[in-house]
LUMMIKOL-502344 format. One record per residue (C-alpha): residue number from 0; residue in one letter; x negated, y, z negated. Coordinates in Angstrom, 1 decimal. Example, Ala and Ser with C-alpha at 12.3 -4.5 7.8 and 13.67 -1.06 7.14 Angstrom:
// residues 2
k | r | c1 | c2 | c3
0 | A | -12.3 | -4.5 | -7.8
1 | S | -13.7 | -1.1 | -7.1
***
This chain:
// residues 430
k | r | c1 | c2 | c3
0 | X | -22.8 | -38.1 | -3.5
1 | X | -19.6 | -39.7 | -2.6
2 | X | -16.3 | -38.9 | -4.4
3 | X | -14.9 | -41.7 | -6.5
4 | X | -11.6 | -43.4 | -4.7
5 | X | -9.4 | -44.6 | -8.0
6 | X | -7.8 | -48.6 | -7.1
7 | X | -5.4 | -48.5 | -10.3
8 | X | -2.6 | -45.9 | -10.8
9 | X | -4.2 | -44.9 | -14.4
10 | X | -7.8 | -44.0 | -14.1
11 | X | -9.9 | -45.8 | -16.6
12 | X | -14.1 | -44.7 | -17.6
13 | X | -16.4 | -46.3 | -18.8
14 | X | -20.6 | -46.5 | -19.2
15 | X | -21.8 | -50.0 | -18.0
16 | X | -25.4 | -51.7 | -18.4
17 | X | -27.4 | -52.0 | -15.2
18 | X | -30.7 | -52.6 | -14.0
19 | X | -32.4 | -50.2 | -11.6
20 | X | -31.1 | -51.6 | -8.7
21 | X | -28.1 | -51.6 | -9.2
22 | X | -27.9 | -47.9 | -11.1
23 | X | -26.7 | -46.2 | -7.4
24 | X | -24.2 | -48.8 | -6.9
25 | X | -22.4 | -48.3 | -10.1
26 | X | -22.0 | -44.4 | -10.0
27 | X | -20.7 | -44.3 | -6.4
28 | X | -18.2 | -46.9 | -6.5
29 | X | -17.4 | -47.8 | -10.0
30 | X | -16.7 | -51.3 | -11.3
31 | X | -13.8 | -53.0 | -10.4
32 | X | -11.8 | -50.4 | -10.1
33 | X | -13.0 | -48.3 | -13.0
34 | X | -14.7 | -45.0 | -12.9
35 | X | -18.7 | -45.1 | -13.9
36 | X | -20.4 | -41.7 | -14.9
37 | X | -22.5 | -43.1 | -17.1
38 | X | -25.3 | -45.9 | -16.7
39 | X | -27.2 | -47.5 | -19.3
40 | X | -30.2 | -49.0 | -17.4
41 | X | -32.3 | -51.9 | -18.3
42 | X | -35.9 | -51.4 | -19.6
43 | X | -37.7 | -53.5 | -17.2
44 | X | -41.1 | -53.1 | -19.0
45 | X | -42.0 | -56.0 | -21.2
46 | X | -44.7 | -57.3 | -23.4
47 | X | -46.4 | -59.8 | -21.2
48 | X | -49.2 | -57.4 | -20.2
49 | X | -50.1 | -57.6 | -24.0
50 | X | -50.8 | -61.4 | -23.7
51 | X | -52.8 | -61.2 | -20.4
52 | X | -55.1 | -58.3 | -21.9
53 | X | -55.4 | -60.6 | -25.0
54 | X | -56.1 | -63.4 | -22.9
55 | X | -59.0 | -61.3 | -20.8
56 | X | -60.3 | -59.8 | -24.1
57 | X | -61.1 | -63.4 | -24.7
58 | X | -62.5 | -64.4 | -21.4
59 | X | -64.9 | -61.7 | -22.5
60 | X | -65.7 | -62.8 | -25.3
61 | X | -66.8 | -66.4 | -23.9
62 | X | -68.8 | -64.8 | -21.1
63 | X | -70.5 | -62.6 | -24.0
64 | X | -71.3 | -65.7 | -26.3
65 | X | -72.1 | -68.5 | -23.9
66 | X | -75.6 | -66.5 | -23.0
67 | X | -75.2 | -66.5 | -19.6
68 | X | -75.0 | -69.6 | -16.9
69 | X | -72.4 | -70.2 | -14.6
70 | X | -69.5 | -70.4 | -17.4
71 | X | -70.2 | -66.9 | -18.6
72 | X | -70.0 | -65.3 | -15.3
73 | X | -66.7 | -67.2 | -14.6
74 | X | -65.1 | -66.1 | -17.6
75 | X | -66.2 | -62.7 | -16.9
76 | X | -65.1 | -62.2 | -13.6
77 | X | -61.4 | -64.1 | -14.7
78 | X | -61.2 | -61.4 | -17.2
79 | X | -61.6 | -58.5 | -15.4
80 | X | -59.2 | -59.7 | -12.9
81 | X | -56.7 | -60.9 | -15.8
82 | X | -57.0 | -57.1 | -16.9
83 | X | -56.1 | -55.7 | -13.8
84 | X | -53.1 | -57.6 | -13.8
85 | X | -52.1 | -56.3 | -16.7
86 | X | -52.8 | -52.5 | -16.4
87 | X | -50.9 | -53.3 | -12.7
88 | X | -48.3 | -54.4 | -14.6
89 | X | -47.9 | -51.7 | -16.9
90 | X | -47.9 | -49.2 | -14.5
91 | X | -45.4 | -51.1 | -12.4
92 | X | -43.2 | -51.1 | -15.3
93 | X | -44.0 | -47.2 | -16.3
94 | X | -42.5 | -46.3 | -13.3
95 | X | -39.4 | -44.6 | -13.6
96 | X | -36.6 | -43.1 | -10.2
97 | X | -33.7 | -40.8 | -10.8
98 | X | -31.4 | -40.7 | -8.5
99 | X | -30.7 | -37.2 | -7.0
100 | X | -27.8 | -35.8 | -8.4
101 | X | -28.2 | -37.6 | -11.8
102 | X | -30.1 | -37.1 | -15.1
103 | X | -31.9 | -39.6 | -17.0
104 | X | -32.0 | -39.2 | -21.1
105 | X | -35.1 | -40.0 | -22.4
106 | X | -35.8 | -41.4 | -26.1
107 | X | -38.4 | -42.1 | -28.1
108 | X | -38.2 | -44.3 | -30.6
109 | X | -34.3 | -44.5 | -30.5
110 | X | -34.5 | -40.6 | -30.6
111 | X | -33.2 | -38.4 | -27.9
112 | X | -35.8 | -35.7 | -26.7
113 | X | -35.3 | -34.6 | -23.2
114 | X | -34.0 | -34.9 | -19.9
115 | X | -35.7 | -36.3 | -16.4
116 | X | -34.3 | -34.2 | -13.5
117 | X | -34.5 | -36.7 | -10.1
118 | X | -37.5 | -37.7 | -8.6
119 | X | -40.6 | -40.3 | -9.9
120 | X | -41.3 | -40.1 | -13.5
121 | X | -44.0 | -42.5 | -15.1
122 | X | -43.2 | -43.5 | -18.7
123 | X | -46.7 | -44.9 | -20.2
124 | X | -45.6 | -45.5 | -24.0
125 | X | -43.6 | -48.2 | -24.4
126 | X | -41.5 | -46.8 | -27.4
127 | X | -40.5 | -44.0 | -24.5
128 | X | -37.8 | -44.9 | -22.4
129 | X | -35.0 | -43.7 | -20.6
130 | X | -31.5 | -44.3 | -22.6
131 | X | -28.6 | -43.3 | -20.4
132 | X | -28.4 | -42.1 | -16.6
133 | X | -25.6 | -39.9 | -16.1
134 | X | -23.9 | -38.3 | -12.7
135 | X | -24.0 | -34.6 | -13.0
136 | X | -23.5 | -33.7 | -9.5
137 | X | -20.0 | -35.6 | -8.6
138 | X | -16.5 | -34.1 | -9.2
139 | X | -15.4 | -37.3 | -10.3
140 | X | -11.1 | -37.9 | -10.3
141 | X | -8.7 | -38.8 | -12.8
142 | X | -5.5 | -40.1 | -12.2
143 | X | -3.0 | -39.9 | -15.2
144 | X | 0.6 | -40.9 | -14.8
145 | X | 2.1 | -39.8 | -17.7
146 | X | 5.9 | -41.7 | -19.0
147 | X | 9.1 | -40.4 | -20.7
148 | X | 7.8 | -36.6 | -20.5
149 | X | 11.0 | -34.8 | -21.9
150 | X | 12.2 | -31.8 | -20.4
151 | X | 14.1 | -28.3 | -21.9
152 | X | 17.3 | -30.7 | -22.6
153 | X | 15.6 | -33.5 | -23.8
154 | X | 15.8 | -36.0 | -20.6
155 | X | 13.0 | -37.9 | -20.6
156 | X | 11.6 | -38.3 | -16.9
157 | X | 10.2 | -41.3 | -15.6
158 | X | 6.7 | -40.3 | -14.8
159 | X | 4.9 | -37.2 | -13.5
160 | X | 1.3 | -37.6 | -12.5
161 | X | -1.4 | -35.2 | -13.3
162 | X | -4.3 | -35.5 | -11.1
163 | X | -7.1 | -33.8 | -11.9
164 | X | -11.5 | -33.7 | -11.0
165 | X | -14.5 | -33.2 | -13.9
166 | X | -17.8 | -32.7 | -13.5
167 | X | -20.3 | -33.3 | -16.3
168 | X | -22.6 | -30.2 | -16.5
169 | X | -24.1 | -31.0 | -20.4
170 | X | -25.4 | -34.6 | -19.7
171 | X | -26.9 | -34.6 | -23.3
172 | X | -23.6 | -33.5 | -25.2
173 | X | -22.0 | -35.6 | -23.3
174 | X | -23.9 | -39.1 | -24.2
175 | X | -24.7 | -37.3 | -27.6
176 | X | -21.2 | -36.6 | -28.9
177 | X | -18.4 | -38.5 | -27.3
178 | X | -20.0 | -41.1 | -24.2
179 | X | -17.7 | -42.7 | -21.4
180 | X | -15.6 | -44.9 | -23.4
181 | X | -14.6 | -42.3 | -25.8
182 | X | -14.2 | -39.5 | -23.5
183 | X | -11.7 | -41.7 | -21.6
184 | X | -9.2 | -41.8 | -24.6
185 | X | -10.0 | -38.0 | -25.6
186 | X | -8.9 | -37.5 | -21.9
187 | X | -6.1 | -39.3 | -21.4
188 | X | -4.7 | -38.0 | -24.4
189 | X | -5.0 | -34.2 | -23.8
190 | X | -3.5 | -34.6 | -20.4
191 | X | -0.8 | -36.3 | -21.5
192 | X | -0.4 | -33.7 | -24.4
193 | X | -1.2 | -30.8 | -21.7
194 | X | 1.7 | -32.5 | -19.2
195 | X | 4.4 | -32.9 | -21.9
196 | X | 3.7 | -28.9 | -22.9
197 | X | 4.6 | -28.7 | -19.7
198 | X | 7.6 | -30.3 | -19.2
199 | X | 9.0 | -29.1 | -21.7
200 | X | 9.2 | -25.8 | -20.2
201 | X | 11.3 | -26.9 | -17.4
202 | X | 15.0 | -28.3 | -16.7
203 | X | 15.7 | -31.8 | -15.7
204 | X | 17.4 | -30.6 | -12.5
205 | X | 14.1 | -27.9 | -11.6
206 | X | 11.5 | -30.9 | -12.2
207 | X | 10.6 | -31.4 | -8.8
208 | X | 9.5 | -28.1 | -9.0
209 | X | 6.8 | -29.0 | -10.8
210 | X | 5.2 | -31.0 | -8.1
211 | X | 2.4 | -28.3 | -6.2
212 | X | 3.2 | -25.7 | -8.9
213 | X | 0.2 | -23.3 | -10.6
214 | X | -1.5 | -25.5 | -13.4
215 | X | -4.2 | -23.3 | -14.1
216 | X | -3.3 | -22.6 | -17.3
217 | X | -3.5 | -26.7 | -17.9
218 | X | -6.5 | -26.5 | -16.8
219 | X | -7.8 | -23.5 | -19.0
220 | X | -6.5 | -25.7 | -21.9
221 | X | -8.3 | -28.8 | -21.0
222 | X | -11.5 | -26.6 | -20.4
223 | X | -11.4 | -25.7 | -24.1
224 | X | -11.3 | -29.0 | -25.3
225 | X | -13.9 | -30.3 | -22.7
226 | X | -16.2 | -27.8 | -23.1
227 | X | -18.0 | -29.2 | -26.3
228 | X | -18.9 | -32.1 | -24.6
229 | X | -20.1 | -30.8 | -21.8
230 | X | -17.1 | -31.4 | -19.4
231 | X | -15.8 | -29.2 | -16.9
232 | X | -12.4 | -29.7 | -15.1
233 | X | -12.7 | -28.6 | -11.4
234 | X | -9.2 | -28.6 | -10.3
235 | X | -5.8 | -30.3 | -11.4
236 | X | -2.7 | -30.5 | -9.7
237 | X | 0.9 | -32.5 | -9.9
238 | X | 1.2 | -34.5 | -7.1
239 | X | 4.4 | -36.6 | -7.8
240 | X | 7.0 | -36.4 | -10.4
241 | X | 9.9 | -39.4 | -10.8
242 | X | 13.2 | -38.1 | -12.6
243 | X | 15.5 | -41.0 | -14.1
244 | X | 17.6 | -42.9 | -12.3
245 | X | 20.9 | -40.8 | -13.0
246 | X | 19.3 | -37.8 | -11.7
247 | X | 18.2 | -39.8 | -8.3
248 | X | 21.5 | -40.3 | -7.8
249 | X | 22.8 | -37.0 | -8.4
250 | X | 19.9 | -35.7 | -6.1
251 | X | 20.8 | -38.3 | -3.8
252 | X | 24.7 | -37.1 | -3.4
253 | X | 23.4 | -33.2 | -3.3
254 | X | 20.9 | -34.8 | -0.7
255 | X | 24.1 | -35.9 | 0.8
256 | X | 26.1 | -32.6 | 0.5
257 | X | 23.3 | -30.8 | 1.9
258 | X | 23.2 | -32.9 | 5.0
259 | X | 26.9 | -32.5 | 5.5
260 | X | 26.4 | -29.1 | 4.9
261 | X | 23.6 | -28.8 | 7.4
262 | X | 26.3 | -30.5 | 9.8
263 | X | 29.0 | -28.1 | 8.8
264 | X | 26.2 | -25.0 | 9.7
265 | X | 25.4 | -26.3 | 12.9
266 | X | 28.4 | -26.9 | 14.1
267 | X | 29.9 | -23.7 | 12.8
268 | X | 26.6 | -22.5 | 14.4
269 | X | 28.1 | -23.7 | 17.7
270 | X | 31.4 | -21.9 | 17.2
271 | X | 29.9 | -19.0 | 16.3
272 | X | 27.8 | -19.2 | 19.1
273 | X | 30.9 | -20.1 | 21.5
274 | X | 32.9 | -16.8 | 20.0
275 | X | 29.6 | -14.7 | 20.3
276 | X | 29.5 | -16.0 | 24.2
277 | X | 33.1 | -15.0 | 24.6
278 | X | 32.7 | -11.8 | 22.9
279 | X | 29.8 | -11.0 | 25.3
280 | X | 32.0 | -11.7 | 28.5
281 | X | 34.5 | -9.4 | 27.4
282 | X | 32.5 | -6.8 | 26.2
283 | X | 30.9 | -7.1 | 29.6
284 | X | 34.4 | -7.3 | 31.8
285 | X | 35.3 | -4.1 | 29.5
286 | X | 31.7 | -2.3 | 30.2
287 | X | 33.0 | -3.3 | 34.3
288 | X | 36.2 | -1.3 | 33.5
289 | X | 34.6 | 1.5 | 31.8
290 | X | 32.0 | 1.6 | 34.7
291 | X | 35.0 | 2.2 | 37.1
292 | X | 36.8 | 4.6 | 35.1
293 | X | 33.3 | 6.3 | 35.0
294 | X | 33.4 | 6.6 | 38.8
295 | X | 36.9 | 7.8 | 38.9
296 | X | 36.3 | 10.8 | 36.1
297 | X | 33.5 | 11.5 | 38.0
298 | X | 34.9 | 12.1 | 41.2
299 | X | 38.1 | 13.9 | 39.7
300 | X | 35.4 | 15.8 | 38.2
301 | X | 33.6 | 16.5 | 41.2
302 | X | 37.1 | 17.2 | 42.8
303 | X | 37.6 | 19.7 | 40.1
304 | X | 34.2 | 21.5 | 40.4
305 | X | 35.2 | 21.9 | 44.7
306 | X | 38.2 | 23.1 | 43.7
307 | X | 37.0 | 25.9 | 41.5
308 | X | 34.2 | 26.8 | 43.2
309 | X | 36.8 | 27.9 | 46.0
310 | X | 39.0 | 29.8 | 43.6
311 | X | 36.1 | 31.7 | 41.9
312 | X | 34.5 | 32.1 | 46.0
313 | X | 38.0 | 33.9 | 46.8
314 | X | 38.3 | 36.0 | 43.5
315 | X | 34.4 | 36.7 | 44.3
316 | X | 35.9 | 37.7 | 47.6
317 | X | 38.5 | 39.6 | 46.3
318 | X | 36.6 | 41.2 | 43.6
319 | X | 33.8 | 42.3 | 45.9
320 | X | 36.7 | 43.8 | 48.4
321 | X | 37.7 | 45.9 | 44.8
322 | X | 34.5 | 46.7 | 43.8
323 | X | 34.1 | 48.1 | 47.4
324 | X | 36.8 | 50.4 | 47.0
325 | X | 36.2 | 51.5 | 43.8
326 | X | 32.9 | 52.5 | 44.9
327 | X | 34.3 | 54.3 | 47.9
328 | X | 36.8 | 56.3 | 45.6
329 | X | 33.3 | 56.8 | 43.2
330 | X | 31.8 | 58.4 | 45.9
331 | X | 34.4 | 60.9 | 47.1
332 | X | 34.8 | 62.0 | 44.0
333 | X | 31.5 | 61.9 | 43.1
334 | X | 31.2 | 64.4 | 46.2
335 | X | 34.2 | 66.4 | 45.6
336 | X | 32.9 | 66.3 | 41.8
337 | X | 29.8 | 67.9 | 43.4
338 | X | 31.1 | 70.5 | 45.6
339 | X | 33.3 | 71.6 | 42.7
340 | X | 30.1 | 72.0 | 40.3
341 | X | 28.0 | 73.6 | 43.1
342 | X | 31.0 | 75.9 | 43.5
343 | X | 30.7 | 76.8 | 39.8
344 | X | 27.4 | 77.2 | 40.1
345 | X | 27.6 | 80.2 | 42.2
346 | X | 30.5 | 81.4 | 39.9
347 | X | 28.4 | 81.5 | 36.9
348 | X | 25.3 | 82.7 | 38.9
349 | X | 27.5 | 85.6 | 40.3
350 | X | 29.1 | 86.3 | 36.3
351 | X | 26.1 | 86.5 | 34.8
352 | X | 25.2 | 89.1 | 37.1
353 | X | 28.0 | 91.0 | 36.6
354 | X | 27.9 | 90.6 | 32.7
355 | X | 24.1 | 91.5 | 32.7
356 | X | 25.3 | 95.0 | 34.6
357 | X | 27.8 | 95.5 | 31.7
358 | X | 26.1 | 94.5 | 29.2
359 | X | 23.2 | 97.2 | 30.6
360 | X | 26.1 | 100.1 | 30.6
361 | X | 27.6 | 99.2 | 27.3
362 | X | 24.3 | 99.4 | 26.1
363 | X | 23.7 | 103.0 | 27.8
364 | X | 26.9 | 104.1 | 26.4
365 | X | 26.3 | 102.4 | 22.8
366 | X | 23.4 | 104.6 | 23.0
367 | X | 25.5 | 107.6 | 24.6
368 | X | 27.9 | 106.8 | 21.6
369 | X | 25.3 | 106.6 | 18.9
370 | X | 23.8 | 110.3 | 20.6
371 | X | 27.1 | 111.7 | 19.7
372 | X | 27.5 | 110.4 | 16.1
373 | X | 24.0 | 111.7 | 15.8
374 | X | 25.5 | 115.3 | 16.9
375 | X | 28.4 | 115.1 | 14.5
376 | X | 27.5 | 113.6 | 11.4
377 | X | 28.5 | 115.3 | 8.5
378 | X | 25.6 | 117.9 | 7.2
379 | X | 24.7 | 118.7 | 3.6
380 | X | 26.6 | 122.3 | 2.3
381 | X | 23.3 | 124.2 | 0.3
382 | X | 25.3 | 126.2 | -2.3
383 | X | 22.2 | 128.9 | -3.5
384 | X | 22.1 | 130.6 | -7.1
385 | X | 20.3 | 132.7 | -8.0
386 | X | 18.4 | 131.8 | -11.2
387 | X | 19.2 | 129.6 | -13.5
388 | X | 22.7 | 130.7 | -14.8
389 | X | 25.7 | 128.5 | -13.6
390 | X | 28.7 | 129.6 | -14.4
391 | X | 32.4 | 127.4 | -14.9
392 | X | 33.9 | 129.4 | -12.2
393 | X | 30.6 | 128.4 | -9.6
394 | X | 31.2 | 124.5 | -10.3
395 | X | 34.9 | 124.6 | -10.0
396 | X | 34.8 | 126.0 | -6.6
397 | X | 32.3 | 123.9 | -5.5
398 | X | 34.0 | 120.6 | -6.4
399 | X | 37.2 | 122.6 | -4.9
400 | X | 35.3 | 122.6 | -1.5
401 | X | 33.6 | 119.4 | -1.2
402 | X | 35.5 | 117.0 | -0.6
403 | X | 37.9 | 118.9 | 2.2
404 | X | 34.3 | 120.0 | 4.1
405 | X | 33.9 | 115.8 | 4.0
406 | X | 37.2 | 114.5 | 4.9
407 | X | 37.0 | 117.0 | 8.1
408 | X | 33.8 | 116.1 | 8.7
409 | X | 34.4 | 112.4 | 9.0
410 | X | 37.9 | 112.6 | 10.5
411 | X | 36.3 | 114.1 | 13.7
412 | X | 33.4 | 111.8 | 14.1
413 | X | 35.2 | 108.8 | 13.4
414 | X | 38.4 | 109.9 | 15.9
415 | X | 35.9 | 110.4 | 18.9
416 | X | 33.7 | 107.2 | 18.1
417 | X | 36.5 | 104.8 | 18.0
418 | X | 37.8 | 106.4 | 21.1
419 | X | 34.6 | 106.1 | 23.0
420 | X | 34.5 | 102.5 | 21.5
421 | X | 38.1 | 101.6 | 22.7
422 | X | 37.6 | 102.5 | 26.9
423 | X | 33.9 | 100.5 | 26.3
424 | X | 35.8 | 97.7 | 25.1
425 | X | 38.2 | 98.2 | 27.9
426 | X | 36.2 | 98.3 | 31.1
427 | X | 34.3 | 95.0 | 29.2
428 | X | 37.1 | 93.3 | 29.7
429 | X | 37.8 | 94.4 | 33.3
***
């Protein structure tokens, strides 16, 4: 179903009283103006089928008393057609068509018992009938310009409107505990309640702020109210807020200032642009000049590397003409260093020769020399007694003797072994 389009700035609802017909018309477009969710219809089922059975029950009567002839069957056949008319006209008037997306209440006997969900229903009892239709399916708006909402310092603002969309999900609770007319004050007054908590959170100078901002917690707090009677809000939002006229005008001169300031930026925009520009061409003509100077240090480089690779080509030269000669004066006396060992090589070949042939007579005559120290060593003096009797006069002479025999003795071999030793020595060292 269609969404309902508000005509006045406040929303207004209300239930109206309808027949069938015009049921449909009523909760899509309101009535003048005013918001419809709720639809008492019209019981279009009346007690004139009670008066055409009575009147049939009599025609049957007259056919059964009148025994028989033309009159009886007359009033027979009058009052069977008179009680089809009337059981045609109760079930004509049994007949009972919700409207998809809507829920019909059913009573009986004033009583409510039940729901009918859309479709064809047939209502046979007469003391059954169908109380209240109400749209369950439509998110349904709600416009609600509230006045004089103060803010943080106390200013009250013009207006702010508070726009929100319900749906009815408990039809029952709803008809049950509050119904359409009801509901409309309950809702107005807990927007305008929920809207001046709000405010009151905000400065005067930060209230157009509050147009587009997060309601949801609005919202939560109306769904806690709503939710006993079977109400749920969809969405809200603040579409427009109106600040008193002193504050239009201040907004209007900062409107002002900011539009001369916007001029001021753009034009010092331009400036900044123009200096930028400049500063671009010269760092450009410098980037020219730096280029240039680049070439010449490059070629005064270049100049430089000629110039000493020539220098270090001629020490090269002259270092290779050195090296030459150094290696010439190497090699002579590397050769004259050779000839000389080579020559010494011969001389030591040749004095080891000679020194092994000396060393092979000193050795003869150390053994020569040893023959004759053999031949003269000192010999052991055997003094005999005979018996065992020593006398004083026996030991004096012998420790008279002994030592004389000894010194000879040695003094001999010793003078003829070091002379033997000295002309060895001697012919060594010739």
């Amino acid at each position: 179903m269609t969404a309902y389009t508000p005509k006045a700035d406040f929303s207004k609802i209300k239930e109206a009283v309808a027949t069938w017909s015009n049921i449909r018309q009523l909760l899509r477009a309101g009535d003048a103006g005013q918001i419809v969710p709720v639809v008492i219809p019209k019981d279009r089922r009346g007690y004139g089928w009670l008066f055409i059975v009575g009147v049939a029950l009599y025609l049957f009567g007259v056919a059964i008393f009148s025994f028989g002839g033309a009159l009886s069957l007359l009033a027979g056949f009058l009052g069977i057609i008179l009680l089809g008319v009337a059981l045609l006209s109760l079930g004509l008037g049994s007949i009972v068509e919700i409207e998809q997306g809507t829920t019909g209440i059913v009573s009986r006997f004033g009583k409510i018992t039940g729901t009918l969900d859309p479709g064809r229903h047939y209502l046979w009892w007469p003391w059954v009938k169908v109380e209240f239709i109400v749209d369950t399916s439509t998110e349904i708006p709600y416009t609600a310009p509230v006045v004089a909402c103060p803010t943080s310092e106390n200013v009250p603002l013009k207006s702010i409107e508070f726009f929100l969309k319900f749906r009815i999900n408990d039809s029952v609770a709803f008809v049950r505990n509050i119904g359409a007319s009801n509901f409309d004050l309950f809702l107005s007054s807990a927007v305008q309640d929920a809207i001046r908590q709000r405010s009151r959170q905000v400065q005067t100078e930060r209230a157009y702020d509050l147009r587009g901002s997060d309601v949801n917690d609005m919202q939560e707090y109306l769904n806690r109210q709503m939710a006993r009677y079977g109400v749920r809000i969809i969405g809200a939002n603040i579409p427009d807020v109106q600040l008193p006229d002193q504050y239009q005008q201040h907004l209007a001169t900062r409107e002002r200032v900011s539009k001369e300031l916007a001029a001021y930026e753009r034009e010092w925009e331009l400036v900044r642009k123009q200096r930028t520009d400049n500063l671009l061409m010269e760092i450009e003509r410098a980037k020219k000049e730096r280029d240039s100077r680049l070439i010449e240090v490059r070629e005064a480089m270049n100049k430089a590397r000629e110039d000493v690779a020539k220098m270090l080509q001629e020490r090269e030269t002259e270092a290779q003409k050195v090296r030459w000669e150094i290696e010439a004066r190497g090699r002579s006396m590397l050769k004259s260093a050779e000839n000389e060992a080579k020559a010494l090589q011969h001389l030591g070949k040749t004095y080891r020769d000679n020194r092994a042939m000396l060393q092979y007579e000193l050795a003869q005559r150390r053994l020569a020399v040893a023959e004759t120290l053999v031949q003269h060593a000192p010999r052991a003096v055997l003094i005999q007694t005979e018996g065992e009797d020593k006398s004083a006069l026996t030991t004096l002479l012998m420790a008279q003797m002994l030592p004389q025999l000894m010194e000879k003795q040695q003094g001999h071999s010793n003078g003829s072994s070091e002379a033997m030793l000295k002309r060895l020595m001697e012919q060594q060292k010739s």
